[in-house]
C-alpha positions as CSV (number, residue, x, y, z in Angstrom):
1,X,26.1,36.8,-18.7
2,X,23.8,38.2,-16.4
3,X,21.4,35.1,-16.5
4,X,24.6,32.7,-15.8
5,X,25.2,34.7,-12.9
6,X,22.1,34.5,-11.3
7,X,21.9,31.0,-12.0
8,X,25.8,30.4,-10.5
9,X,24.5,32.7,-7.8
10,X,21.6,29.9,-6.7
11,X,24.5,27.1,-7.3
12,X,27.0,28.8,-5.1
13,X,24.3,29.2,-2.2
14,X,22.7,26.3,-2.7
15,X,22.9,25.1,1.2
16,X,21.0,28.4,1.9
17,X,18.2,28.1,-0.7
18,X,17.6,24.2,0.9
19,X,15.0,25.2,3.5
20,X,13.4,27.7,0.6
21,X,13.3,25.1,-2.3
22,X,11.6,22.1,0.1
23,X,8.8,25.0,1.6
24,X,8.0,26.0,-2.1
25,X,7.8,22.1,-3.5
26,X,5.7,21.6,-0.7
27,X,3.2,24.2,-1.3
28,X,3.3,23.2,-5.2
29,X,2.6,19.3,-4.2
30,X,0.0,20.2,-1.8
31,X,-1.7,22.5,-3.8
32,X,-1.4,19.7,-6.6
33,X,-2.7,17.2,-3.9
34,X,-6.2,19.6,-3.3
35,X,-6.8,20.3,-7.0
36,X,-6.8,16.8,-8.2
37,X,-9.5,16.4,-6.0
38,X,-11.0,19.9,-6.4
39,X,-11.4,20.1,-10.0
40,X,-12.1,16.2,-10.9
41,X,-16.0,16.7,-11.2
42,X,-16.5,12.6,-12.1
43,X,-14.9,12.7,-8.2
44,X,-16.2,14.2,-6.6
45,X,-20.4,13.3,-8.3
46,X,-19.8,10.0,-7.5
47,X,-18.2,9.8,-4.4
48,X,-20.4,12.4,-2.3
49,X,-24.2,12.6,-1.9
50,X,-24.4,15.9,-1.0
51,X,-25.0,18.2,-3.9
52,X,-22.9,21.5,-2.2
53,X,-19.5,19.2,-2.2
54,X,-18.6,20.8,-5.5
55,X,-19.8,24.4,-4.5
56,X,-17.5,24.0,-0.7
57,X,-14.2,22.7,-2.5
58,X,-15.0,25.6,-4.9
59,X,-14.8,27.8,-1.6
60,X,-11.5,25.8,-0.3
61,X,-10.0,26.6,-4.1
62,X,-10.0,30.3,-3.1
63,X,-8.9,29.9,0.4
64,X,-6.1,27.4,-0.6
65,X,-5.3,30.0,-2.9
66,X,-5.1,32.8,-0.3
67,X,-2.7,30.8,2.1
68,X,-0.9,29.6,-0.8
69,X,0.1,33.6,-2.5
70,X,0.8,34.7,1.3
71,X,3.5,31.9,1.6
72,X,4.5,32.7,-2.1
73,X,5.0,36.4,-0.5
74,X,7.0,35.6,2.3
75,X,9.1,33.4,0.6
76,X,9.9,36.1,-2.0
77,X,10.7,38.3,0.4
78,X,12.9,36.0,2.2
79,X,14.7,35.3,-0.9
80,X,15.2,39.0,-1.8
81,X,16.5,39.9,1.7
82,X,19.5,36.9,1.2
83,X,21.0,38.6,-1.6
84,X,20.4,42.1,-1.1
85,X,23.3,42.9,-0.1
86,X,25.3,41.2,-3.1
87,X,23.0,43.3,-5.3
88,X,24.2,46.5,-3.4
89,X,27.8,45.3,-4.2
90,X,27.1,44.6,-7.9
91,X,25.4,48.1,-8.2
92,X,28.6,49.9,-6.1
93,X,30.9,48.3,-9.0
94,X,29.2,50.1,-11.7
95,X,26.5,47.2,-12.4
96,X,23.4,49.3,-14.0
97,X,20.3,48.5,-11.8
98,X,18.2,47.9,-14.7
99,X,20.3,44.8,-15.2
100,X,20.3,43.6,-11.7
101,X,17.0,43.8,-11.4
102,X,16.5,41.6,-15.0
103,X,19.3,39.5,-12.7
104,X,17.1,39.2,-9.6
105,X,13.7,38.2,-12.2
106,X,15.8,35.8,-13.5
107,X,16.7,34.1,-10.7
108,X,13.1,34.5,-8.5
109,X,11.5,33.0,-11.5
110,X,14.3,30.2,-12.3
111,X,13.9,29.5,-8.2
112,X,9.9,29.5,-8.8
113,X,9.8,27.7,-11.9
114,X,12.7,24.7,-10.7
115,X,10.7,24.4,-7.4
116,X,6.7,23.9,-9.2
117,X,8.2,21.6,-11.1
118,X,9.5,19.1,-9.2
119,X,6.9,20.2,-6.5
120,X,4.0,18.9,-8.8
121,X,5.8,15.8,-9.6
122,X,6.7,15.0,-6.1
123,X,2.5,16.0,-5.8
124,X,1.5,13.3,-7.9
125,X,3.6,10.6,-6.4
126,X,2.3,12.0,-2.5
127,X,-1.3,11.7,-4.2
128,X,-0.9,7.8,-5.9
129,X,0.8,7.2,-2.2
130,X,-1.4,8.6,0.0
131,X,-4.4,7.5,-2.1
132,X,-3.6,4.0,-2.4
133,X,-2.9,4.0,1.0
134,X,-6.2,5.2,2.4
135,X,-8.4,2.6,0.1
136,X,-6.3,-0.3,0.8
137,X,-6.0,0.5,4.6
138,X,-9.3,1.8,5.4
139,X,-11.2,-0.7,2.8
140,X,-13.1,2.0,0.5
141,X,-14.9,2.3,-2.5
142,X,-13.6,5.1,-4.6
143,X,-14.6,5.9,-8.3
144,X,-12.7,8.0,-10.9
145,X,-9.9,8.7,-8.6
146,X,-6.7,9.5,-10.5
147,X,-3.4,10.5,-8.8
148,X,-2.3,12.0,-12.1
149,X,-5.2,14.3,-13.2
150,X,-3.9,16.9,-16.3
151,X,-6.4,19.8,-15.6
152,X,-5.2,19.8,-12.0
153,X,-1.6,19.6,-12.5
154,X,-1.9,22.5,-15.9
155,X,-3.5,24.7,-13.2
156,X,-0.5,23.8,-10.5
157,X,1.8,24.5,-13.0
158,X,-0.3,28.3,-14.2
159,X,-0.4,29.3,-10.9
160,X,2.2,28.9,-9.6
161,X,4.3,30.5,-12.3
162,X,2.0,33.1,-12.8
163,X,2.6,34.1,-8.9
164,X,5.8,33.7,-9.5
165,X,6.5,36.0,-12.6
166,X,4.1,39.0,-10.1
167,X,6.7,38.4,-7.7
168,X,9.9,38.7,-10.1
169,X,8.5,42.0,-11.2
170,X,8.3,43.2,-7.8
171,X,11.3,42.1,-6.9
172,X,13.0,44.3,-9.6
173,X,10.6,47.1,-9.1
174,X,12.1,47.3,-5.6
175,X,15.5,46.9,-6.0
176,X,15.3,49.4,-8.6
177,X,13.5,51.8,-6.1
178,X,16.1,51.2,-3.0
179,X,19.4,53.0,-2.7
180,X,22.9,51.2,-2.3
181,X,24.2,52.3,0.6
182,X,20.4,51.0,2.0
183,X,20.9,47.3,0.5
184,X,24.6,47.7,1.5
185,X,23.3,48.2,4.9
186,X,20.3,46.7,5.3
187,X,20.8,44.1,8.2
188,X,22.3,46.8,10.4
189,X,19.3,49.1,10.2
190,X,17.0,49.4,12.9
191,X,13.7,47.9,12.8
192,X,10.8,50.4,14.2
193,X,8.0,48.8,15.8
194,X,4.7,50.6,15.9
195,X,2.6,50.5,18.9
196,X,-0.7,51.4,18.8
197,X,-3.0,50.5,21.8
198,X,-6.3,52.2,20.3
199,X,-5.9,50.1,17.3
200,X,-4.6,47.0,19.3
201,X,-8.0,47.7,21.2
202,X,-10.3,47.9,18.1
203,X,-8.6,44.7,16.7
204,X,-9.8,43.2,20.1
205,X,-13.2,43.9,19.7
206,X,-13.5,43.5,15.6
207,X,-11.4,40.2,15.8
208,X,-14.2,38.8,18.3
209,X,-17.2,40.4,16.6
210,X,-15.8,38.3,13.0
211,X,-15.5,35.4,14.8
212,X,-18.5,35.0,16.2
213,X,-20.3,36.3,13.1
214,X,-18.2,33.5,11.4
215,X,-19.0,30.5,14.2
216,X,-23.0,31.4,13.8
217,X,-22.8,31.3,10.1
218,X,-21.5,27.9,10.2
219,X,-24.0,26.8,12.6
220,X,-26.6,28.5,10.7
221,X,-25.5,26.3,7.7
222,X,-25.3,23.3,9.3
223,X,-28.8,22.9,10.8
224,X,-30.1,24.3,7.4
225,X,-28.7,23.4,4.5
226,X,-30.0,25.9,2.6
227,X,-27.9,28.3,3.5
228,X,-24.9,26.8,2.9
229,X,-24.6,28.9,-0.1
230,X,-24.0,31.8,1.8
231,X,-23.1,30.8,5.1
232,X,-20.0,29.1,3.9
233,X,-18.9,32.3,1.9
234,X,-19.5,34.5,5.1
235,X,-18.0,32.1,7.6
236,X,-14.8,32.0,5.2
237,X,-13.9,35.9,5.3
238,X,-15.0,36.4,8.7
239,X,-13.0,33.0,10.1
240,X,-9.8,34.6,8.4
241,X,-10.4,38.1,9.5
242,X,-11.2,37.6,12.9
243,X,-8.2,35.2,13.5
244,X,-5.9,37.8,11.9
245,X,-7.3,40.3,14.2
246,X,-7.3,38.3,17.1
247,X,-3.9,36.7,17.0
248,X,-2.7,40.6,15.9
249,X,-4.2,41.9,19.4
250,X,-4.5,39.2,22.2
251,X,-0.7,38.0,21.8
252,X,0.7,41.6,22.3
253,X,-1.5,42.0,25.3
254,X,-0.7,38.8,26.5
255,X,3.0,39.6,26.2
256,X,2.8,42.9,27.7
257,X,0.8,41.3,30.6
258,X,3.5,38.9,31.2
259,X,6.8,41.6,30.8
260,X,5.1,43.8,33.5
261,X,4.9,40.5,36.0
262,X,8.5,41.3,37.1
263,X,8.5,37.6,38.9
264,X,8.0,35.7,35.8
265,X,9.4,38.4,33.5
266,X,12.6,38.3,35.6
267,X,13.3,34.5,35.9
268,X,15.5,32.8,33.8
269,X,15.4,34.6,30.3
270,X,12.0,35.0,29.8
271,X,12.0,38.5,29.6
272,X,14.4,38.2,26.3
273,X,11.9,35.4,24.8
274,X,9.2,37.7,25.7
275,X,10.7,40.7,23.8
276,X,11.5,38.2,21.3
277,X,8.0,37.3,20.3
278,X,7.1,41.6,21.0
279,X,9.7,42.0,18.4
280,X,8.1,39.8,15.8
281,X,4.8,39.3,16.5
282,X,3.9,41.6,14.0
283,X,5.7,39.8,11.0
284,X,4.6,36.2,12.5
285,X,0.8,37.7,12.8
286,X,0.0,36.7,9.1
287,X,1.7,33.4,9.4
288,X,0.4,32.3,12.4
289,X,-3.0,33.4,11.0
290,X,-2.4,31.2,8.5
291,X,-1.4,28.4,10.6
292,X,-4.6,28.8,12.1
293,X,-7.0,28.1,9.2
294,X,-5.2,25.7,7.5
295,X,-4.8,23.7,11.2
296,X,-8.3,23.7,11.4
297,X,-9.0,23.0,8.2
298,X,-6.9,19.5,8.3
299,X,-8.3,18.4,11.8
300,X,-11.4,19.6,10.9
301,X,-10.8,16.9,7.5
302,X,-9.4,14.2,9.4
303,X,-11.9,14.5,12.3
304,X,-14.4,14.7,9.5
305,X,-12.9,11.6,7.9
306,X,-13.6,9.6,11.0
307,X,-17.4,10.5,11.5
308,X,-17.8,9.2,8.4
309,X,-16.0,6.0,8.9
310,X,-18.2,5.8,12.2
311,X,-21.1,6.7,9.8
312,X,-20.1,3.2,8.4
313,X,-20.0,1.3,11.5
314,X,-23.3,2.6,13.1
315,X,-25.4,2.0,9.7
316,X,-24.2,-1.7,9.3
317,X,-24.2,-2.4,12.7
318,X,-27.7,-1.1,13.3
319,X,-28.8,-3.0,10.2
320,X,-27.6,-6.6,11.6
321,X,-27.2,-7.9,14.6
322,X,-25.3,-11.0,13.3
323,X,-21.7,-10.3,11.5
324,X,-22.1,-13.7,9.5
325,X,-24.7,-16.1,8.4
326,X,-23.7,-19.4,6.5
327,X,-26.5,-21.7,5.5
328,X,-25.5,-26.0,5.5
329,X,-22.1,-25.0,6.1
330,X,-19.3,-27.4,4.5
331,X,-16.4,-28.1,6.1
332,X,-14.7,-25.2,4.0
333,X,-17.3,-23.0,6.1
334,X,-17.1,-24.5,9.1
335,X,-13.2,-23.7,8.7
336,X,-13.4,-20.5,8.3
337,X,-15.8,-20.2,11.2
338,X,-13.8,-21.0,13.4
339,X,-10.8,-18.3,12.4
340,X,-13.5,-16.2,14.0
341,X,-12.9,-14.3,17.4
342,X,-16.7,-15.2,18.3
343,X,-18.7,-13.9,20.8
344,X,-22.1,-15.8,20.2
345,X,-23.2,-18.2,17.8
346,X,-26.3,-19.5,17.5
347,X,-27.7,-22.6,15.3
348,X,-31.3,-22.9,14.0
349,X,-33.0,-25.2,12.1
350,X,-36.2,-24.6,9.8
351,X,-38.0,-26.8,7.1
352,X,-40.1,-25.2,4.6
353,X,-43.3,-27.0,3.6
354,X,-45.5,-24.7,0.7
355,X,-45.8,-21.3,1.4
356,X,-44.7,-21.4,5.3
357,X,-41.4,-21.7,7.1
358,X,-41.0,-23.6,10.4
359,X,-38.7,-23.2,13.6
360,X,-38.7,-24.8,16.5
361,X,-39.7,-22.6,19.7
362,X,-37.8,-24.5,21.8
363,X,-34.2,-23.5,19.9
364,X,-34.7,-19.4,20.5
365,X,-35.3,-20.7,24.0
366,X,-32.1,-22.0,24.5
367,X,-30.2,-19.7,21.8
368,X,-32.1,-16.4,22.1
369,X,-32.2,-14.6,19.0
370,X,-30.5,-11.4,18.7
371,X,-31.4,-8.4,16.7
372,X,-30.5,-4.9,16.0
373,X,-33.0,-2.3,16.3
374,X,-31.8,1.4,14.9
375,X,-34.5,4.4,15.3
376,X,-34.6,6.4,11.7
377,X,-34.8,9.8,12.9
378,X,-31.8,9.8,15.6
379,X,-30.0,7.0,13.7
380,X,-29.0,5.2,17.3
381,X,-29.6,1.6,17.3
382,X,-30.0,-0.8,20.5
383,X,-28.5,-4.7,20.2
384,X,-31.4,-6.7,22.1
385,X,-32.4,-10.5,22.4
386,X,-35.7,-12.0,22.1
387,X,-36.5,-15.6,22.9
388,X,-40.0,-15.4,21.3
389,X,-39.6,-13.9,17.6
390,X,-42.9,-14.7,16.5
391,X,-44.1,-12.3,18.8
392,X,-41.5,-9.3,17.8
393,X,-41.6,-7.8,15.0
394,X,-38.0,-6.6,14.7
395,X,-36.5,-9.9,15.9
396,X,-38.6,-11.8,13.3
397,X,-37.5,-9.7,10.5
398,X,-34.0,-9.9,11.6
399,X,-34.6,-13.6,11.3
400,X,-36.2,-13.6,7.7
401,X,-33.2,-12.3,5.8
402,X,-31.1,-15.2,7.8
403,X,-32.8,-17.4,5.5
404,X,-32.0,-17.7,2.0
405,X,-33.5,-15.2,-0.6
406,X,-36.0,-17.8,-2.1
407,X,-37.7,-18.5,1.1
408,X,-37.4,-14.8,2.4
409,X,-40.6,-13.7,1.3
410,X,-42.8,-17.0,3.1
411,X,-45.1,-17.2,5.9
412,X,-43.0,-17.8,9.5
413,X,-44.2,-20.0,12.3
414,X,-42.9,-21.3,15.9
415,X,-43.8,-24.7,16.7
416,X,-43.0,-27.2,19.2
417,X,-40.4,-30.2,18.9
418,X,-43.0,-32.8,18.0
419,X,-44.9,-30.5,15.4
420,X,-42.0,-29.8,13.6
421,X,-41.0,-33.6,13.7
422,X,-43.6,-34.0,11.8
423,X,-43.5,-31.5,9.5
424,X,-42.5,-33.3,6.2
425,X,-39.9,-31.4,4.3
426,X,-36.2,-30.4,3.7
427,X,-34.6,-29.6,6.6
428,X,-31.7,-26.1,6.6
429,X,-29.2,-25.7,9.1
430,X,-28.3,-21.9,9.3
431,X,-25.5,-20.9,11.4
432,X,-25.6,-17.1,12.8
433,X,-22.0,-15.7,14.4
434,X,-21.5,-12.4,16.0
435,X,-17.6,-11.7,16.8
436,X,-16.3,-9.4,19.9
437,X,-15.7,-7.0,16.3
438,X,-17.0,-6.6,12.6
439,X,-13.6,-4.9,11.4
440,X,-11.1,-6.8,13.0
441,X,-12.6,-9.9,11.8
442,X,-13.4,-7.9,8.2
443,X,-11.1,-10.3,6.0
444,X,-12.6,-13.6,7.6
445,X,-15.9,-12.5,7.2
446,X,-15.6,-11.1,3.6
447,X,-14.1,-15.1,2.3
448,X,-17.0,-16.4,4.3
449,X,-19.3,-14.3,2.4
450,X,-17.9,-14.5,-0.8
451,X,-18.0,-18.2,-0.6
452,X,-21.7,-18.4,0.3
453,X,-22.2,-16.4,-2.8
454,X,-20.2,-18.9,-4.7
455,X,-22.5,-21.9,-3.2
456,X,-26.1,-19.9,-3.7
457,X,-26.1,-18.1,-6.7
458,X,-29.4,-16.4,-5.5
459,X,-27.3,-14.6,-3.2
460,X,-25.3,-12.4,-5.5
461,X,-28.6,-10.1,-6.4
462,X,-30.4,-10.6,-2.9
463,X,-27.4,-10.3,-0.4
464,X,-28.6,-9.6,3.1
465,X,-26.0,-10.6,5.5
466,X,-24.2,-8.2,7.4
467,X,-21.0,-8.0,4.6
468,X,-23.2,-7.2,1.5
469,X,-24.7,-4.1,3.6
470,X,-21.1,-2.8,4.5
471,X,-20.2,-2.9,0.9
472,X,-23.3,-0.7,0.2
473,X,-22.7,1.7,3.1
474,X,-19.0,2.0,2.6
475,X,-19.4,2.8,-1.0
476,X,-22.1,5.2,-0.3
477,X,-20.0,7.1,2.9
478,X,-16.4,5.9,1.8
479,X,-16.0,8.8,-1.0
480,X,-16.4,11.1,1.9
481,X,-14.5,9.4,4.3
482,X,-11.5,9.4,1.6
483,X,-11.9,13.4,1.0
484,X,-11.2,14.1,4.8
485,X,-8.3,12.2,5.5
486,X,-7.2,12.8,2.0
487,X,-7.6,16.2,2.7
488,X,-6.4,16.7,6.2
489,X,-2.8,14.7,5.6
490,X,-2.6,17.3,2.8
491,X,-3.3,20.1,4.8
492,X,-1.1,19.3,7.5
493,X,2.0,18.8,5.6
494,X,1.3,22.9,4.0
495,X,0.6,23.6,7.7
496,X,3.6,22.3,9.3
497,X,6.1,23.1,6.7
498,X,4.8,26.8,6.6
499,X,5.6,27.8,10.3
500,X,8.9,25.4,10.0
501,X,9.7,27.5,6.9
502,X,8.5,30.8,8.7
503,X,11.0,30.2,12.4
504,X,14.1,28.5,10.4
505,X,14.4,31.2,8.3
506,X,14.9,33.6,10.7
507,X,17.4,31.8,12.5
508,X,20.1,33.6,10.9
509,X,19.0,37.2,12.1
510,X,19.1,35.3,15.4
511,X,22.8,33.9,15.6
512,X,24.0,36.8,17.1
513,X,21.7,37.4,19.8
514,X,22.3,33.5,21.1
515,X,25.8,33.9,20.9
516,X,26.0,37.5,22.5
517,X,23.9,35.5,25.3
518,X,26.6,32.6,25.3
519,X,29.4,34.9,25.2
520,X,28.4,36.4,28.3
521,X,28.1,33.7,30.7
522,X,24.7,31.9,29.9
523,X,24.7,28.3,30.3
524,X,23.9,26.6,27.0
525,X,20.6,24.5,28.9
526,X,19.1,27.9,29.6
527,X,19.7,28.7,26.2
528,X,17.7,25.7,24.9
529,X,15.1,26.4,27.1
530,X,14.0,29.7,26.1
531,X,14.0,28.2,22.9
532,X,11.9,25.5,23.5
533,X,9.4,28.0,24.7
534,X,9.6,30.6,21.7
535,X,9.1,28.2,19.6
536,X,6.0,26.5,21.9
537,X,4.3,29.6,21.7
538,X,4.5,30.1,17.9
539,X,2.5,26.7,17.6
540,X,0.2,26.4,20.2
541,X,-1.0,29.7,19.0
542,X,-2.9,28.7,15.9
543,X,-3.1,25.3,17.6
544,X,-5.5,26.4,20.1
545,X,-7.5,28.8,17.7
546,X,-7.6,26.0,15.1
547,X,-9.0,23.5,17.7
548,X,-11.9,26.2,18.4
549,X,-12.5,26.5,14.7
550,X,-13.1,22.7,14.7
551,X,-15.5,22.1,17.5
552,X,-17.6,24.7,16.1
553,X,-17.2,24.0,12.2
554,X,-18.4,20.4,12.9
555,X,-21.7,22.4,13.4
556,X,-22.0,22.2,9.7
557,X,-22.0,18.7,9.5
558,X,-24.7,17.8,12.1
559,X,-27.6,17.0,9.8
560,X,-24.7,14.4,7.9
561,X,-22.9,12.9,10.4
562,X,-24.3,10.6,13.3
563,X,-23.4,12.2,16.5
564,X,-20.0,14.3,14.8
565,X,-18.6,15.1,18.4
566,X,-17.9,11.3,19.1
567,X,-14.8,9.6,19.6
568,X,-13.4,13.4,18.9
569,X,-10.2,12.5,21.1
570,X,-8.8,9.9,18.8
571,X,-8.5,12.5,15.6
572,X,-7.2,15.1,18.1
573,X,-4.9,12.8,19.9
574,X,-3.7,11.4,16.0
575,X,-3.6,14.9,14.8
576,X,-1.6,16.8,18.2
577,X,0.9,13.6,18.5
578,X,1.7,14.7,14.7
579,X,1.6,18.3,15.4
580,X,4.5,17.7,18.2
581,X,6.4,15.7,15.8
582,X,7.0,18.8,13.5
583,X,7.0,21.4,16.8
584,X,10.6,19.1,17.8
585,X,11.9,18.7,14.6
586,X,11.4,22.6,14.2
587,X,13.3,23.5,17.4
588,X,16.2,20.6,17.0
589,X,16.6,22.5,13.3
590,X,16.6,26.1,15.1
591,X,18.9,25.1,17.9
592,X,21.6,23.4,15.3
593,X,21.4,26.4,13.5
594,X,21.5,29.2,16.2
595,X,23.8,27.8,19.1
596,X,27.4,26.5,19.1
C-alpha cells in the first residue's frame, strides 16, 4: 500500500517532478556520454598519441564524479523539501514514521532508478548523434568508436543507482530524525544566515593562494610533460577549492560593496536583487562552483578541439604549397578542375631521358613555382615563390613529389627551350592548382585525387599530393580533435542544465516575494528587470572564472598544439553565443513561473 502511494504520489505531481526528471536524465546521459569515451581503452590507444590521455580522462572520471554526486545531492534535497510537508500530514494521522520513511526510499529510488534509465538510453542516442555528426561534418578519422559501449553504460547504470540508494537512506534517516510540527512547518520557518567576516576574509586569501597553486601546476605540466602525473592531480583539488573559496568570499563582498552604495543600492529594485543573491549565495556557492569547473572544462574541450583542427590545417598546409596536382589530365580532370575556386595554377612540362628529368627554365619564369617552407622546431611555415628551383633547395623538392612516384627519385635539370627540344623522350604535362582554400574546396579535391589514384596505380602506396597528407594528418590529430568537441558539447549540456535546474527550482520559494512586489504597486517591467539581472549574475559568475581557468589551462597543451592561443575568439564566441541561449531560456522559464 505504501509503495502504490509513493508511486501515485510521483503520478499526482507529475508537472512538479518535470524540471527534476529532465536535470537527472541529463546528468545520467552526460555522464553516459564521458564514460563511453573514458573507459573505451581501444579509443582512446588509437585515436591519441599522447601516452597520459588515459591517465587525464582517469582524472576527469573522478571530477565528473564529484560534480555529478553534488547535483545528485541537491536534487535529493529538492525532492525531499516538495513533499515534506505531505509527510508531516501522513505522520499527524497516525502514519508510523518508520513506514514513511520506507515511503520516501521508495519513491527517491523509483524517481532515481526511472530517471538513469531513460537518462542512459537518451545517452546513447546523444552519443551515435553527436558522434556521427562530428566525423561526418568535420571529416575525421576515428577508430573503435562505439555509441553503445556495455562497460560504460553497466557503470552509468551502478552509479547512479548506487548514489541513489545513499540518498534514499538519507532521506529516511532524516525524516525519521525531524519532528511534525517542523515538516508541518517547514516553509514558514526562518532561514538564519551566518556572517562571518574573519572566515569570509580567510576564504579570500586561501581561495587565491589554491588558485594560483592550481594555475602554476598546470603550467608546470604543460612545458614538462613529466609532470603531468602530478601536476594534473594537484591542479584538480586546488582548481576546485580555490573556486569554491573564491566564489564563497568575493561575491558577498561584492554585494555588501554594492548595498552600502546607497545610489546604486537605492535605484530601481536593486537593493531587493542584491539581498536576493545575500540571501542565497551561500546555497548557490557550491553550484556555481560547479558551474565553474565544468564551464571550463567544456570551453577548455571545444577550444581544445579547434587547436587541433588547426593542428591539421598548419601541418598540411606547410607540407604543400599546391592543394592539387593532376598529371596528363583527361577531360574527366580537366572537369573537375575547373569546379575549383582557383587562385593559381601553373602548367609544367618535363621529359625524362635515363636517370635525369628535364624542365624548361623558361616555364618557372613565366609560372614561378611556389612552395611551402615550415621550420620543425616552431612548426610555422612561410608560402614563397621561386623562379629558379634548381637553385632552391626547398622549391626543388616541392617540385620532385609533383612528379609521379617512378620518376621521384631521378636526377632534375633546368634547360633552355632549344635543349629541351631536343631532348628525345616522353613528354608529361603536370598541372599544379592552389585554390583561395584547401577545405572549402575539400570534396573537389578529394574526387580529383581519388581519380588520379584510379589512373596511376603507383600512386596508392607513394601518394604525395596535398590530399594523401591530410588523410595522414587528420587521422593522426582527428582522434583528438573528436575528444574536445565530443567532450565540450557534453559538458555544456551538464553545465547549463545544472544552474537551469539550480534557479527554476527555487522559483516557487520566490512567488510570493514577486507578487508581494506586484501587489504593491511595482510595474511588471521593473519586475523583469531585476530579474534579468539576478539571474545575469548567477551565470556570468562561473562564466568569468571558467574563462580564467581556460586561458591558463591551455598552458598544458603548449608543447601539443601549434600556437593554442590562436583564433581563441571563434570557440569563445561559439561557446558564449550558446551560453546566452540557455542564460534566456532560464529567465523566460523563471519569469513564467514567478510573475502573473
Amino acid at each position: 500500500m505504501l509503495n502504490k502511494l509513493a508511486l501515485s504520489g510521483i503520478k499526482h505531481r507529475i508537472r512538479d517532478y518535470t524540471v527534476l526528471f529532465s536535470g537527472l536524465m541529463i546528468a545520467s546521459a552526460i555522464f553516459y556520454m564521458f564514460m563511453s569515451l573514458a573507459t573505451n581503452q581501444a579509443f582512446l590507444s588509437s585515436n591519441s598519441p599522447a601516452a597520459a590521455t588515459s591517465f587525464i580522462f582517469a582524472f576527469g572520471i573522478v571530477l565528473l564524479a564529484i560534480i555529478t554526486i553534488v547535483y545528485i545531492n541537491y536534487a535529493n534535497t529538492f525532492l525531499l523539501s516538495m513533499r515534506q510537508k505531505e509527510y508531516g500530514m501522513f505522520m499527524m494521522l497516525g502514519a508510523r514514521s518508520s513506514k514513511i520513511s520506507r515511503m520516501i526510499f521508495v519513491e527517491t529510488f523509483a524517481i532515481g532508478a526511472i530517471s538513469t534509465i531513460i537518462g542512459s538510453a537518451i545517452g546513447v542516442l546523444a552519443t551515435s548523434f553527436v558522434g556521427r555528426l562530428l566525423i561526418n561534418s568535420l571529416d575525421m578519422k576515428v577508430k573503435h568508436f562505439n555509441s553503445f559501449y556495455l562497460p560504460a553504460l553497466l557503470w552509468t547504470l551502478v552509479f547512479f543507482i548506487v548514489i541513489f540508494m545513499f540518498s534514499a537512506f538519507r532521506n529516511s534517516i532524516s525524516l525519521r530524525r525531524s519532528k511534525v510540527l517542523t515538516l508541518l512547518n517547514r516553509d514558514s520557518q526562518p532561514v538564519k544566515i551566518k556572517r562571518n567576516g574573519v572566515m569570509k576574509s580567510v576564504q579570500a586569501v586561501l581561495g587565491l593562494i589554491l588558485l594560483v597553486i592550481g594555475y602554476f601546476s598546470m603550467y608546470l605540466s604543460g612545458n614538462n610533460p613529466g609532470a603531468i602525473y602530478i601536476g594534473i592531480p594537484i591542479a584538480l583539488v586546488t582548481i576546485v577549492g580555490g573556486t569554491y573559496f573564491t566564489i564563497n568570499s568575493f561575491i558577498t563582498a561584492i554585494i555588501v560593496m554594492l548595498k552600502k552604495n546607497t545610489k546604486y543600492s537605492q535605484k530601481g529594485l536593486n537593493n531587493f536583487t542584491l539581498s536576493q543573491l545575500s540571501f542565497r549565495i551561500n546555497d548557490y556557492t557550491k553550484i556555481l562552483s560547479m558551474v565553474s569547473i565544468m564551464f571550463a572544462l567544456a570551453l577548455g574541450a571545444i577550444t581544445v578541439g579547434l587547436g587541433f583542427n588547426n593542428q591539421i590545417d598548419n601541418v598540411v598546409n606547410g607540407q604543400n604549397y599546391y592543394d592539387v596536382q593532376v598529371t596528363n589530365p583527361n577531360s574527366a580532370q580537366q572537369k573537375r578542375i575547373k569546379e575549383l575556386n582557383i587562385e593559381k595554377k601553373d602548367i609544367y612540362n618535363y621529359k625524362t631521358s635515363g636517370k635525369t628529368v628535364y624542365y624548361r627554365s623558361s616555364e618557372f619564369k613565366k609560372q614561378p613555382l611556389g612552395y611551402a617552407q615550415m621550420n620543425m622546431n616552431t612548426m610555422y611555415f612561410k608560402l614563397k615563390h621561386s623562379s629558379n628551383p634548381a637553385k632552391n633547395e626547398s622549391a626543388n623538392y616541392e617540385l620532385m613529389n609533383t612528379r609521379l612516384p617512378e620518376s621521384r627519385m631521378l636526377a632534375t635539370k633546368f634547360v633552355s627551350d632549344a635543349q629541351y627540344s631536343a631532348i628525345k623522350g616522353k613528354e608529361t604535362t603536370t598541372v599544379l592548382v592552389k585554390t583561395n582554400s584547401f577545405k572549402n574546396n575539400l570534396s573537389t579535391i578529394k574526387r580529383i585525387s581519388k581519380a588520379e589514384t584510379q589512373r596511376y596505380a603507383t600512386l596508392k602506396q607513394a601518394g604525395g599530393d596535398k590530399y594523401s597528407s591530410y588523410t595522414l594528418v587528420n587521422g593522426f590529430f582527428s582522434g583528438l580533435e573528436f575528444m574536445g568537441f565530443f567532450l565540450g558539447i557534453a559538458f555544456l549540456a551538464m553545465l547549463a542544465s545544472c544552474l537551469m535546474f539550480k534557479i527554476l527550482s527555487g522559483a516557487n520559494s520566490d512567488v510570493k516575494r514577486y507578487n508581494m512586489l506586484y501587489k504593491i504597486g511595482t510595474r511588471q517591467s521593473v519586475l523583469r528587470s531585476a530579474i534579468n539581472k539576478e539571474i545575469a549574475v548567477l551565470f556570468s559568475v562561473p562564466a568569468i572564472l571558467g574563462i580564467i581557468h581556460v586561458l591558463i589551462g591551455l598552458q598544458l597543451f603548449v608543447k601539443l598544439l601549434y600556437k593554442p592561443y590562436t583564433n581563441i575568439e571563434i570557440p569563445f564566441a561559439i561557446f558564449l553565443v550558446l551560453y546566452l541561449g540557455y542564460y534566456f531560456l532560464t529567465r523566460y522559464l523563471y519569469k513564467k513561473i514567478v510573475l502573473k
